[in-house]
Each structure stands twice: as structure tokens, then as C-alpha cells.
TILUMVEX-157770 format. One record per residue: x, y, z of N, C-alpha, C, O in turn; residue in three letters. Coordinates in steps of 0.05 Angstrom, whole numbers, plus 5000, padded with zeros to 4 digits. Layout:
residues N
XYZXYZXYZXYZALA;...
This chain:
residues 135
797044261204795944001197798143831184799243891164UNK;798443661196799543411175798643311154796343301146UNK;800843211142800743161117799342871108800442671118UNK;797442841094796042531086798042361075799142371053UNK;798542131100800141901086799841781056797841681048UNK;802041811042801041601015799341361021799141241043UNK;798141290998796741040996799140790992801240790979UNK;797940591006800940361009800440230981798340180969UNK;803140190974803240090943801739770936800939710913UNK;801739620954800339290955798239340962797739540977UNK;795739130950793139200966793439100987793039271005UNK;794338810996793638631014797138611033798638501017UNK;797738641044799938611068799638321069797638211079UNK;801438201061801337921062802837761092802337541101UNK;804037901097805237891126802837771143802337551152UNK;801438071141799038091160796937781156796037651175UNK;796537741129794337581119795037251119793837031124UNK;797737341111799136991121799036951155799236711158UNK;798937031172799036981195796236851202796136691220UNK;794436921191791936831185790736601180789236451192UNK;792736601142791736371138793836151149793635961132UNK;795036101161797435971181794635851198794435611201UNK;792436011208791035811223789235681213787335611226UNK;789635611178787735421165788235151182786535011192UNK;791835111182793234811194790834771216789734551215UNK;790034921230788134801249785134781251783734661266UNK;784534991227780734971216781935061190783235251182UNK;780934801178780734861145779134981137776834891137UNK;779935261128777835401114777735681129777435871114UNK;777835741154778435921168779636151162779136331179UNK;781336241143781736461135779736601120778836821126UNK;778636401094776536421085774936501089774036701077UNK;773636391110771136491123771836741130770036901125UNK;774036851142773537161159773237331142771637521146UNK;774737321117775037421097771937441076771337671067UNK;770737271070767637271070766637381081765237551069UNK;766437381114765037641132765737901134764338081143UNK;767837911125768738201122767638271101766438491101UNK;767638081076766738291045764338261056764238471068UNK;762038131063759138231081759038521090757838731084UNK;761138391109760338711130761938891121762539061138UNK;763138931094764639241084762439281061761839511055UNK;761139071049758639211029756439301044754939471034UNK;756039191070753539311092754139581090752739751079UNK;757239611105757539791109758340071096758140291107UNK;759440021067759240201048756940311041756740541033UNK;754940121045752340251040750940411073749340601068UNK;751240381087750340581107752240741104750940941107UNK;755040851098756441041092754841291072755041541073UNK;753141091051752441251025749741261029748441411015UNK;748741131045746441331073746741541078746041761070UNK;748341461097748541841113749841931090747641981080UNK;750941981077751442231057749142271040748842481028UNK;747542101040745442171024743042371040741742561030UNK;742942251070741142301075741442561105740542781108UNK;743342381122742942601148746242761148746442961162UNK;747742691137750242771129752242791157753942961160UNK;751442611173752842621200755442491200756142261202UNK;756742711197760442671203761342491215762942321207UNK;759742501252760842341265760042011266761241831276UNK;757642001253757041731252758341691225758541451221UNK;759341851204761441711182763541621194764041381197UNK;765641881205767741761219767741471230769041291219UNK;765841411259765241211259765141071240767441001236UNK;763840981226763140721203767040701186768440501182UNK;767340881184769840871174772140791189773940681176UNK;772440831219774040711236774040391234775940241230UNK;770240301239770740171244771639881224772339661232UNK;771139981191772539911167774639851167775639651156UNK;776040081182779240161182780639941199783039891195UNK;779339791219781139601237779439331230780639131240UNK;777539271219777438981209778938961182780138761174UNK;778539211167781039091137784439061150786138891143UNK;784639221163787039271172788139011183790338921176UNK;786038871204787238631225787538401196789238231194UNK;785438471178786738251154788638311132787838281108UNK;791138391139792538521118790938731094791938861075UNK;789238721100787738931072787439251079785539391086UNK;790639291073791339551078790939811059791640041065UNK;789839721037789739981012786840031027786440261037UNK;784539781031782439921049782440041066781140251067UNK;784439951092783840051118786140391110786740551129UNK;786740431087787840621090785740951074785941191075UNK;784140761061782040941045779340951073777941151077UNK;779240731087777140791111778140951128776441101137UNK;781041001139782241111145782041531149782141711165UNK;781941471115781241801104777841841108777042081110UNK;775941651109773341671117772441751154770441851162UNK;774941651172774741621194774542001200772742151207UNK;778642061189778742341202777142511186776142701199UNK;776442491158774742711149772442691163771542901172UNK;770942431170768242481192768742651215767142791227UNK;772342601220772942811250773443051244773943231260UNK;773343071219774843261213778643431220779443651226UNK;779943211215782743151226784043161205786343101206UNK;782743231176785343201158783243431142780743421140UNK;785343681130784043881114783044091136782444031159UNK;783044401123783744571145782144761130782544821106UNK;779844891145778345101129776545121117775445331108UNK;775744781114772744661098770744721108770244851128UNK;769144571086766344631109765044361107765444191089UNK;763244331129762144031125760943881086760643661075UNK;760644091083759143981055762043891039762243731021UNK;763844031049766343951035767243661042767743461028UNK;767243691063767643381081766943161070768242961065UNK;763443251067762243011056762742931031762542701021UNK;763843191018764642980984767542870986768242690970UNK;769342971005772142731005770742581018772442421025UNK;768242481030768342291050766842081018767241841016UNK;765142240998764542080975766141900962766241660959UNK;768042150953770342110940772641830953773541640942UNK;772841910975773741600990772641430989773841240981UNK;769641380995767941100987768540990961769140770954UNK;768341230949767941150910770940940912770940710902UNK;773141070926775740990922775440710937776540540923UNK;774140610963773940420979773040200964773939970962UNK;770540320949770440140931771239970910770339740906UNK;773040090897774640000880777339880886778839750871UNK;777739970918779939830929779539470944781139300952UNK;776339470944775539340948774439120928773838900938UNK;774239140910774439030883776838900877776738660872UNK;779739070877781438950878782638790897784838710891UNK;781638720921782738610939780738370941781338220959UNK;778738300927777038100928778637920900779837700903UNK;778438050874780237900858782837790860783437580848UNK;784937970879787437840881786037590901786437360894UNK;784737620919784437370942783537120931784136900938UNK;781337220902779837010895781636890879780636670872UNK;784836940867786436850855787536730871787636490862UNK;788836760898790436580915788736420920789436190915UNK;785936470930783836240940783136130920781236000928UNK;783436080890782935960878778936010872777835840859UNK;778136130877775636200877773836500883775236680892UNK;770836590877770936810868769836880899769236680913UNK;769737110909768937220927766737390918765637540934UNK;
């Protein structure tokens, strides 16, 4: 098994996120907005995460939910997320950790939410500081 990439030291990849907001020049406000739909659809979706662990404990529909976390934070520079959805994806596949057992799974797959969350916290405050407003 390979080894779990470090967590990237910036929350937000600004590279990634300035390219973004580069297309305010043509809709004012447009970064904004995607960035709003995303914190939507990552609190939706943290919470059907903490569904199935609560309830049917299905790996593969975590993985899922976690993939698909992993490439909308990602396409917006918000890489400390897509790298904690990331660890939600393969532990649903079970692709990282060797010898567990599902019940094990499901508590790094906790333990990553708990973390998603808080990475997610901080990536709404740094934004709401450049955007000048709260998210």
C-alpha cells in the first residue's frame, strides 16, 4: 500500500481560485456564486455522509459522496477539502489501510468528515475575508 499524501499546507490554491475569479471581468459576482453553491452542496452533502455512517454504513455510496466532494472543492482551488474528501473517497474503496475491517473504515471515514468539516470552516472564513463578506 502506499503511503497517504500529506495534507497541503494552504487551504485554498489560489492559482486554481484566481482563474475563477478572473471571470468576475465578465459576470460580476460569478465566482461568488459557485462558491455559495458549493458551501450548499458540501453541507448537503456532509450530512448524507453522516447518514450512511449512521445508518446503512455503505462504503461504496461513501466513497462516492466523497469523490464527488473531492472534484467540486478541488475544481475551486479548495484543496485541504478535496484532499480530506479525498481520504473519504478511498477509505469508502477501501484503497488506503490494509487489514481493517469495515467498522474500521467507517470511523476514518468519521474521523475525515469531523476533519472536512473544520477544513471547511476554514475555507469559508479565509474567502469571506477576501470577499469581504460572510459565507
Amino acid at each position: 500500500m502506499s503511503q497517504t499524501p500529506r495534507i497541503p499546507d494552504k487551504v485554498i490554491n489560489w492559482d486554481i481560485l484566481n482563474e475563477i475569479v478572473s471571470m468576475d471581468e465578465d459576470d460580476a459576482g460569478f465566482s461568488q456564486s459557485l462558491l455559495i453553491q458549493f458551501f450548499e452542496q458540501a453541507t448537503s452533502t456532509f450530512n448524507q455522509i453522516e447518514q450512511h455512517i449512521k445508518t446503512d454504513k455503505n462504503l461504496d455510496q461513501l466513497g462516492q459522496l466523497g469523490h464527488f466532494l473531492k472534484g467540486s472543492s478541488a475544481s475551486l482551488g479548495l484543496q485541504r477539502i478535496a484532499w480530506v474528501c479525498e481520504r473519504i473517497q478511498n477509505y469508502g474503496q477501501k484503497r488506503e489501510g490494509s487489514g481493517i475491517t469495515d467498522d474500521n473504515y467507517i470511523q476514518l471515514i468519521q474521523n475525515s468528515l469531523d476533519l472536512a468539516r473544520k477544513e471547511f470552516d476554514s475555507a469559508k472564513s479565509e474567502l469571506g475575508q477576501y470577499y469581504k463578506t460572510q459565507f
